[in-house]
N, C-alpha and C positions, 0 to 999 in steps of 0.2 A: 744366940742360944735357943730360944724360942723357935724359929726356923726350922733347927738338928730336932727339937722336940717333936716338933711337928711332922718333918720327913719318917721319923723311927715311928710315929704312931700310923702314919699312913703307912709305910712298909710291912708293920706287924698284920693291917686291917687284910692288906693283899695279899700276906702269908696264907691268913685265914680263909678269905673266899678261895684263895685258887685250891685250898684244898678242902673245898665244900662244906667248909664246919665241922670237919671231921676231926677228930685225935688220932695225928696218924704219926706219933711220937712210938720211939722204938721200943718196943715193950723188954724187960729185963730176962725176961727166959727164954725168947728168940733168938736161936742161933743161926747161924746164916755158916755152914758146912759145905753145902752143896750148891751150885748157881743155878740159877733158874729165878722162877716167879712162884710165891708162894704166899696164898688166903691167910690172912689172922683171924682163925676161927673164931678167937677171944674176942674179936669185934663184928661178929655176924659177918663175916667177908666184906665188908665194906671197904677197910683199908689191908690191901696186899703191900707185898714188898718183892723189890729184885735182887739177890742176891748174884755177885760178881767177884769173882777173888776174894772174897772172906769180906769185902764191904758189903752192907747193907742201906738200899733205899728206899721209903715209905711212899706210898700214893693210897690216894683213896677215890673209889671211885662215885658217878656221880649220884644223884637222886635216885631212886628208886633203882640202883641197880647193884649187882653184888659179883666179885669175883671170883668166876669161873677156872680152877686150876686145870680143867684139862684143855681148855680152847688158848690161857693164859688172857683171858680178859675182861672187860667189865660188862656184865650182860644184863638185861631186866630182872629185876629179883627173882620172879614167877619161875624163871627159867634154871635158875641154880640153887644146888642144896648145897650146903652151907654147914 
């Protein structure tokens, strides 16, 4: 038991770094309509999403960097408005 406790808290811990510390949970007024890659403005462009057939998937990108909707990617902050 102890063990399964342990494996689900390590698991949770490498949910959270691979995705930077970020909250890149699907916000509720986010429709995903159209496919492509698209900024959630709502979070300074840190975390985008992909939309694909009416599915929707979160990332977020790394340190100091924000996504770029017209390049579709994560670039230094300096470099994208947001």
């Amino acid at each position: 038991m102890s063990r399964l406790l342990l494996f689900s808290l390590l698991a949770v811990v490498v949910a959270r770094v691979a995705a930077n510390g970020h909250d890149v949970g699907q916000p509720a007024t986010f429709d995903c309509t159209q496919d492509g890659f698209f900024a959630d403005h709502g979070r300074n462009c840190v975390v985008y999403y992909r939309c694909a057939n009416g599915d929707m998937t979160a990332f977020g990108c790394n340190k100091g960097h924000l996504f770029d909707e017209t390049s579709s990617k994560c670039l230094p902050a300096d470099s994208v408005t947001c």
